[in-house]
C-alpha positions in Angstrom: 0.0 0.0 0.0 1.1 3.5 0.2 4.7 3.8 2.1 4.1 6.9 4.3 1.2 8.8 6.0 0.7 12.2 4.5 0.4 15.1 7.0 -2.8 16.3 8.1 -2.1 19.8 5.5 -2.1 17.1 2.3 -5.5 15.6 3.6 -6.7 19.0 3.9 -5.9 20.0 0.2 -7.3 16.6 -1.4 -10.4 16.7 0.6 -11.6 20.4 -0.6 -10.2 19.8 -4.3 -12.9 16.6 -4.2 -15.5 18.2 -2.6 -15.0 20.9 -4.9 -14.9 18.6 -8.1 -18.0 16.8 -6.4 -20.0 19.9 -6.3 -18.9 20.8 -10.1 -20.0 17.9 -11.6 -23.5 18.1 -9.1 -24.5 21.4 -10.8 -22.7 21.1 -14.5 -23.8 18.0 -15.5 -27.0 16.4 -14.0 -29.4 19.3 -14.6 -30.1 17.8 -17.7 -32.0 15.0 -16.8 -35.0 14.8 -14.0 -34.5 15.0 -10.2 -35.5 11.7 -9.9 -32.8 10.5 -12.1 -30.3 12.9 -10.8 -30.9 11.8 -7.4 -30.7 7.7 -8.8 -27.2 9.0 -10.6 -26.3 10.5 -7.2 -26.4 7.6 -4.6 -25.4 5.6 -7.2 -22.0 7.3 -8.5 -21.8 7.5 -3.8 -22.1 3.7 -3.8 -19.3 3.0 -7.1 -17.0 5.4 -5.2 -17.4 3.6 -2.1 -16.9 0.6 -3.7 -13.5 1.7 -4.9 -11.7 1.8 -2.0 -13.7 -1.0 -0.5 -14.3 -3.9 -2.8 -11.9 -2.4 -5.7 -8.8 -1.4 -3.9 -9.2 -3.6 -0.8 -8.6 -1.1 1.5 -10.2 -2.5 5.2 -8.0 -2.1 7.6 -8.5 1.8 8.9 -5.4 1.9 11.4 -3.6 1.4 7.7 -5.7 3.2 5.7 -7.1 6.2 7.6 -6.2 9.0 5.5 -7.7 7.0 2.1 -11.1 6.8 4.3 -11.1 10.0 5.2 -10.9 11.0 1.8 -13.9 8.3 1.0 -16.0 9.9 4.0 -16.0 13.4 1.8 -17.1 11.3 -1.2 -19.7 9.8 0.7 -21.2 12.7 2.4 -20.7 15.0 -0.6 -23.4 13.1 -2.4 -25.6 12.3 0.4 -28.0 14.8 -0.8 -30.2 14.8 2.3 -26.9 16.0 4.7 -26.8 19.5 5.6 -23.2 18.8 7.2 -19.4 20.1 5.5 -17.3 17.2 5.2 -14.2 19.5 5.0 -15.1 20.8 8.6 -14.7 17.3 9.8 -12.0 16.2 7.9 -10.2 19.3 9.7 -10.5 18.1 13.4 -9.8 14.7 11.7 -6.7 13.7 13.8 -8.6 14.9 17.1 -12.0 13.0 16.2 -12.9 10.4 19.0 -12.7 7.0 17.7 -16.5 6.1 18.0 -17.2 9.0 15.6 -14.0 7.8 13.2 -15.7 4.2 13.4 -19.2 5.7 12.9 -17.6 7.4 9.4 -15.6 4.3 8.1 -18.7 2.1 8.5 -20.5 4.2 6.4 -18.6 4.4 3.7 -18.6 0.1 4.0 -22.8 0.6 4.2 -22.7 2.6 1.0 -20.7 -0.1 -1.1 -21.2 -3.0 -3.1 -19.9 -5.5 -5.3 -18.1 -4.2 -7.4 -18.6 -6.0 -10.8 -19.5 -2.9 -13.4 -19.9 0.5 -12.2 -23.9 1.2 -11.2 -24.1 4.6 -12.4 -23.0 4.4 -15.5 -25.4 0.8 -15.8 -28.1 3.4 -15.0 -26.9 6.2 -17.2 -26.8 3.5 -20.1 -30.6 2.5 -20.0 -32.1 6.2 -19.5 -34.1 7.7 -22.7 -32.7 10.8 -22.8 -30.7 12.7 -25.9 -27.6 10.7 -26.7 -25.1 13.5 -26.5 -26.1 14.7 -23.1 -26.0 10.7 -22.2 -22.5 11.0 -23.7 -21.6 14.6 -21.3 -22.8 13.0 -18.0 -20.8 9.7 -18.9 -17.5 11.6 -19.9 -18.1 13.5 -16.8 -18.5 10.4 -14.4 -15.3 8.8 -16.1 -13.1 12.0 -14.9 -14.6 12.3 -11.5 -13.8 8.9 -10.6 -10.8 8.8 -12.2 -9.7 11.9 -10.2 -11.2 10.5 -6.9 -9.1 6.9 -7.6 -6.0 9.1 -8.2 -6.7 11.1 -4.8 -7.0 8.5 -2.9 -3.8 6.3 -4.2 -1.4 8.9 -4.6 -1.2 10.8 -1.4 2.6 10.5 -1.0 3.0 10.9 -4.7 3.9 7.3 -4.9 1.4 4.7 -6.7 2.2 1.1 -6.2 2.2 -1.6 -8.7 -1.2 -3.0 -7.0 -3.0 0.6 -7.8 -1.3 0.7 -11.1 -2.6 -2.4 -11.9 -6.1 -1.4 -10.3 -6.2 1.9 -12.3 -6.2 0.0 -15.8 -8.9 -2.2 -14.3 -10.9 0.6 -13.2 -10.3 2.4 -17.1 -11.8 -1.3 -17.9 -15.4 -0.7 -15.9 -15.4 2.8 -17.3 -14.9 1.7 -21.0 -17.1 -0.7 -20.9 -20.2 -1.6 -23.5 -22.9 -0.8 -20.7 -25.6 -2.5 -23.2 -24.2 -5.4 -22.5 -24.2 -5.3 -19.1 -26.7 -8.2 -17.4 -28.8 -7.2 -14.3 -27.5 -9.6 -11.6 -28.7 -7.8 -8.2 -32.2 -7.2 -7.6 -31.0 -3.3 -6.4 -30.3 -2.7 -9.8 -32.8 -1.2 -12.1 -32.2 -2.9 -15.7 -33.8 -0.9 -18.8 -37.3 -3.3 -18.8 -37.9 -1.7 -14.6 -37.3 1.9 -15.3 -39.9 3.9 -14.4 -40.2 5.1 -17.5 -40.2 1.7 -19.4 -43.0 0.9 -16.7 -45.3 4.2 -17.3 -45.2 3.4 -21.0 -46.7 0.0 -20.5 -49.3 1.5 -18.1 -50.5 3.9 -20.8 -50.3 1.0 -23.7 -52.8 -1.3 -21.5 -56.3 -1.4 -23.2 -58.8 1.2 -21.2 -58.4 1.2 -17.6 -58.2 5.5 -18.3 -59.4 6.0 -14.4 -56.8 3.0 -13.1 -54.4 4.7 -15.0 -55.0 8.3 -13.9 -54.5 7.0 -10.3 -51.8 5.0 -10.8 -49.7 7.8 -11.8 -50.7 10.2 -9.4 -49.8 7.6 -6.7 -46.4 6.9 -8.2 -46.2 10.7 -9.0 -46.7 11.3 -5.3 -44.1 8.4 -3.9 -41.9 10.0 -6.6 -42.0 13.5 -5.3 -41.4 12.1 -1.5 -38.7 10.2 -2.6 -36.8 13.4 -4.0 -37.9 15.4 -0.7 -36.2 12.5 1.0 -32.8 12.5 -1.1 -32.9 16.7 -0.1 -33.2 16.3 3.8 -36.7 17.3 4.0 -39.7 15.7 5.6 -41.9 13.5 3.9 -45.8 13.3 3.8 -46.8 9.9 5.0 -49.0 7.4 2.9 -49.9 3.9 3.1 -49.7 2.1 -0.3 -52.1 -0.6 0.5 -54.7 -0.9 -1.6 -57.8 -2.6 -2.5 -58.7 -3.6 -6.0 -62.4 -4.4 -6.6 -64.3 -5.3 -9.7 -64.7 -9.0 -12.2 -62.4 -11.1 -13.1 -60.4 -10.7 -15.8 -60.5 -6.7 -16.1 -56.7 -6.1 -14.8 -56.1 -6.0 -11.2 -53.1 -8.1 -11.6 -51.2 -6.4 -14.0 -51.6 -3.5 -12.4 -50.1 -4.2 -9.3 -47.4 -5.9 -11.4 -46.9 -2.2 -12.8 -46.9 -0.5 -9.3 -44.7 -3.3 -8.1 -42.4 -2.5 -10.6 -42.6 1.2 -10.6 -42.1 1.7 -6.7 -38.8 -0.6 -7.2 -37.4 1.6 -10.2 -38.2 4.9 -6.8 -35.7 2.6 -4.6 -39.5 2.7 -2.3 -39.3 -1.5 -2.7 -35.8 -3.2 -2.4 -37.2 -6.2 -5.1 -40.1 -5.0 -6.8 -41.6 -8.5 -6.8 -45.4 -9.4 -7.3 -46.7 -12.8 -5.0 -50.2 -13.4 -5.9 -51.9 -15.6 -3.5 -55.5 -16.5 -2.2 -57.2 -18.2 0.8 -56.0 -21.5 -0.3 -52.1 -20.3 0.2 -53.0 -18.8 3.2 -55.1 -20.9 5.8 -54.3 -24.4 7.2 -56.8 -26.8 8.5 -55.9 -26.3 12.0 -55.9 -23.6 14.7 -52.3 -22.1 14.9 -51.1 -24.0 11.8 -52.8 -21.0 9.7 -50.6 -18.1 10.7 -47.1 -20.3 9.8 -48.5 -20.6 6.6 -49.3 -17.1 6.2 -46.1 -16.1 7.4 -44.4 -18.7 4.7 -46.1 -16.8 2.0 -45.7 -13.2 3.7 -41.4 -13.9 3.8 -41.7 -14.4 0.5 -43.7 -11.1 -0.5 -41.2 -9.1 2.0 -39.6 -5.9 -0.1 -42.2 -6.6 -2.8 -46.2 -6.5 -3.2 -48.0 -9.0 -2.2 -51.7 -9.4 -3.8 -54.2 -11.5 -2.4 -57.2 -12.3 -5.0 -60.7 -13.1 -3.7 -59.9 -11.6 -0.1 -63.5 -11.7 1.4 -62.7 -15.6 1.2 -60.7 -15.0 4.3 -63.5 -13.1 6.2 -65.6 -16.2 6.7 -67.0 -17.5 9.7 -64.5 -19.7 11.3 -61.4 -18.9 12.9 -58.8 -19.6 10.4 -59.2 -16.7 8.3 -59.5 -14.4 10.9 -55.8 -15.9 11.9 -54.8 -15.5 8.3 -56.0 -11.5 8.8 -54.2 -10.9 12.2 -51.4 -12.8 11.0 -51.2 -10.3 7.7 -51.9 -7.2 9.7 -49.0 -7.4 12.4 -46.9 -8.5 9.7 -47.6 -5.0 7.7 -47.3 -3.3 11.3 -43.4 -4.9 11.6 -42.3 -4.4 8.3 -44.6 -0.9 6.8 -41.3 0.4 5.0 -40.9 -3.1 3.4 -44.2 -4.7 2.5 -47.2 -3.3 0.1 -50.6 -5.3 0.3 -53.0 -5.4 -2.0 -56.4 -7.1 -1.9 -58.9 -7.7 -4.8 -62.2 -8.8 -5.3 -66.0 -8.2 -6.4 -66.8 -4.7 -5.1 -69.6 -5.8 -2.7 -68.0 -8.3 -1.2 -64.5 -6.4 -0.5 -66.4 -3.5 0.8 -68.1 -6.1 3.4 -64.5 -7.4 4.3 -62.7 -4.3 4.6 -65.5 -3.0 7.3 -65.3 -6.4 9.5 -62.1 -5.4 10.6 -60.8 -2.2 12.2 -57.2 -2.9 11.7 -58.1 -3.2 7.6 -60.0 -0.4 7.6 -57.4 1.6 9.0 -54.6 0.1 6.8 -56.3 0.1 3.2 -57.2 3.5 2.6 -56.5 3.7 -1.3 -59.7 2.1 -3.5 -59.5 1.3 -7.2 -62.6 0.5 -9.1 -62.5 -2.2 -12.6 -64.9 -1.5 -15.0 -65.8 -4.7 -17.2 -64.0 -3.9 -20.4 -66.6 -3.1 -23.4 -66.9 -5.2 -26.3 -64.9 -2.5 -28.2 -61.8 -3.1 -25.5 -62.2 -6.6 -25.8 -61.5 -6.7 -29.3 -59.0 -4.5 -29.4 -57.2 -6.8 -26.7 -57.8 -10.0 -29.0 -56.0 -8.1 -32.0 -53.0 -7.3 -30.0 -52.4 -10.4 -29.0 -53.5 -12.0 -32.2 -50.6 -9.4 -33.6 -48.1 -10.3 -31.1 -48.5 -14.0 -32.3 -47.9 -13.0 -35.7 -51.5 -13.7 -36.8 -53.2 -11.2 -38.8 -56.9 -10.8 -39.0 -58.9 -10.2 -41.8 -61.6 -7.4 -42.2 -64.7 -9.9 -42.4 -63.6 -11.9 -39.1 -63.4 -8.1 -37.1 -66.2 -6.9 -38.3 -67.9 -11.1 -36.6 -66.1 -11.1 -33.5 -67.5 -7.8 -32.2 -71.3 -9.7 -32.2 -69.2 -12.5 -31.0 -67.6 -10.4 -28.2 -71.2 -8.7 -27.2 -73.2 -11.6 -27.5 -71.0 -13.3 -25.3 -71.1 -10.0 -22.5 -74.8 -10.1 -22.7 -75.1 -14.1 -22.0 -72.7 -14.4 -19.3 -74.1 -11.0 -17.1 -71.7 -10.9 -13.5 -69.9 -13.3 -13.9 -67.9 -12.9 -17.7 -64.2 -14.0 -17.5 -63.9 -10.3 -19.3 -59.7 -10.8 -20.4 -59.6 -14.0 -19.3 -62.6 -14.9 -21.7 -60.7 -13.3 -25.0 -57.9 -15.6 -24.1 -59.4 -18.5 -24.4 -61.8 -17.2 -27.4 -58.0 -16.6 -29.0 -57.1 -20.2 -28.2 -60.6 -21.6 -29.6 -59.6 -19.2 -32.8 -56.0 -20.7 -33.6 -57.1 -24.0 -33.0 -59.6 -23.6 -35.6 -57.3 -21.9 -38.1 -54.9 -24.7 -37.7 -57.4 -27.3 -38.5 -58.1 -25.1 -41.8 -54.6 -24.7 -43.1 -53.8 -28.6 -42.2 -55.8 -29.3 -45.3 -54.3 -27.0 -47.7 -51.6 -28.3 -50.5 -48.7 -25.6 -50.8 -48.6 -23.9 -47.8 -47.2 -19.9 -48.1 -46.3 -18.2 -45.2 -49.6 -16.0 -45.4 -51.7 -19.1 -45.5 -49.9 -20.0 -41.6 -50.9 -16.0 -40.8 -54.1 -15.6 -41.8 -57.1 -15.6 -39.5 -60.7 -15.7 -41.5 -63.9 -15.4 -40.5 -64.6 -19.4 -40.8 -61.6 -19.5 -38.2 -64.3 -18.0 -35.5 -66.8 -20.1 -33.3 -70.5 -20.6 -34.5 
């Protein structure tokens, strides 16, 4: 490692020149893109820096390595946007500091690291939509700034070692690197396909659902906002995210939670981002105390995610074990309310029933969205996309069928039609038929194997 320690006047004249590069690149080069994504660049270029002297140069031992710490405490608290504290104050009464405090600092910088396989900022940078030459400014702009910072930090007694030679042309490596190509292999990682903004575009391209969709976005729009009040040191305006979904089958519940799932993950609101769907029958036992271990089983699993229970009047029946599955879910929110979302779905009668037999719900489910049966129109339109995603395409004649097919088929069924769930399996019924048709045919073309007629469609 490095063969002297610098004087306390050295430390002094590093630390300001990175705080001073830190606060450059803060205000040159990220007001270009949103404050949500500045503040995502931010803790993210905190945790790569971190990572440097950390997992990159190996530097654990603080007795060896103070002065290289102190250095990565400026880093650290230099973009730790919600600090209202001057690292360069500290890093003055640095040799006086009691060593509790030194230990508080050095563990925090440890905290703010990871494993270093590709940089995370630049990962990030890589999958945002923005113009490609401002993509290009911030990127050049995080390759000097850790460059600089690597250099600061090795080359206090103007002597670099072979080992940080050799770990400078691996860290040129992680900042040269094809980002593109980069897999997602940690579930703190947003990859392109969980970016909010990859997320909101496949909110608006769901069929209908306008009203769902309105308040979708507002409530991400609102969790977005706290978030960036959070990354500034100011309060934030407390909300529970647990929700209740009412309306048929079929009309969407579940891939909307998917989406907020998704979107409160890409916030940093949900460590995972995962969706576990379950129902009574995952939930209750068939004995007294056996229920709330299975609960519990199921309720690990949903922990830093969303968990969505379908059909959750089921559990509001008259014997005791889905009252234990419902005290069993509640306490479990109470423990972990900064890990856990819950969301429970249903007919709108029968939720509005099971949310009033219990205080605790009541109290704890305070955000309602209503699902409309989708129109015939809707349904259609859903049938064609996936009939176009499957490389199928539809002739005039058959459209202008199914639609009577579609209605007919809302008119018979009342209540209870499969809505979604009914124009999948119409679409299955469809492709059957059409292979049966083309089987017969002599000289098959490839828009024999696409087409969909109208004698492909049920009587």
């Amino acid at each position: 490692m490095n063969s002297k320690i610098p004087n306390r006047t050295q430390l002094l004249v590093k630390s300001d020149k990175l705080r001073k590069s830190i606060q450059m690149f803060k205000s040159s080069n990220l007001n270009d893109i949103t404050d949500l994504d500045k503040a995502i660049i931010t803790d993210k270029l905190k945790g790569d820096g971190c990572s440097i002297i950390t997992n990159h140069l190996g530097y654990n031992n603080f007795e060896e390595n103070q002065f290289e710490f102190a250095l990565s405490f400026v880093w650290s608290i230099e973009f730790t946007e919600k600090l209202d504290v001057s690292s360069i104050e500290i890093i003055d009464e640095w040799g006086y500091l009691e060593e509790e405090t030194k230990s508080i600092l050095i563990n925090s910088v440890k905290d703010n690291s990871h494993s270093f396989k590709y940089l995370e900022s630049l990962f990030y940078l890589n999958n945002l939509n923005i113009d490609p030459s401002i993509k290009q400014k911030i990127k050049n702009s995080i390759e000097t700034i850790l460059i600089d910072y690597f250099t600061l930090i090795v080359n206090l007694d103007n002597q670099i070692s072979d080992f940080e030679k050799e770990k400078y042309e691996e860290l040129k490596r992680l900042l040269q690197l094809d980002y593109s190509g980069v897999q997602e292999d940690s579930s703190n990682t947003i990859s392109s396909d969980d970016s909010l903004e990859s997320t909101l575009k496949e909110l608006e391209e769901l069929v209908g659902l306008s009203d769902i969709k309105n308040e979708v976005k507002s409530l991400i729009n609102f969790a977005k906002v706290n978030e960036i009040r959070k990354a500034k040191g100011l309060p934030t305006v407390s909300l529970s995210l647990h929700s209740v979904f009412f309306g048929p089958p079929g009309t969407g519940k579940t891939t909307i939670a998917r989406l907020i799932s998704k979107s409160f993950k890409s916030l940093g609101i949900l460590k995972k981002g995962h969706l576990v769907e379950t129902d009574r029958s995952q939930l209750v036992a068939g004995y007294v105390g056996q229920t709330a271990i299975k609960t519990k089983e199921v309720l690990d699993k949903a922990l830093d995610g969303v968990l969505f229970i379908d059909e959750a009047y089921s559990l509001s029946s008259d014997d005791d074990f889905g009252k234990e599955a419902i005290d069993t879910i509640l306490k479990y929110m109470e423990d972990n309310r900064d890990r856990l979302i819950v969301i429970v779905a249903g007919y709108e009668n029968e939720m509005g029933t099971f949310i009033n037999s219990n205080p605790g719900l009541k109290s704890r489910f305070n955000k309602y969205f209503s699902f409309p049966n989708y129109s015939g129109s809707e349904l259609l339109d859903i049938l064609l996309r996936i009939t176009a995603k499957n490389k199928f395409n539809m002739s005039d004649e058959a459209k202008s069928k199914l639609i009577y097919i579609i209605n007919d088929a809302i008119f018979a069924e009342g209540k209870q039609f499969g809505n979604a769930r009914y124009v999948r399996n119409l679409y299955e019924q469809i492709v059957q038929n059409q292979f049966m048709r083309v089987s017969q045919l002599e000289n098959l073309e490839e828009e024999h194997l696409s087409e969909i007629t109208v004698s492909d469609l049920p009587k």
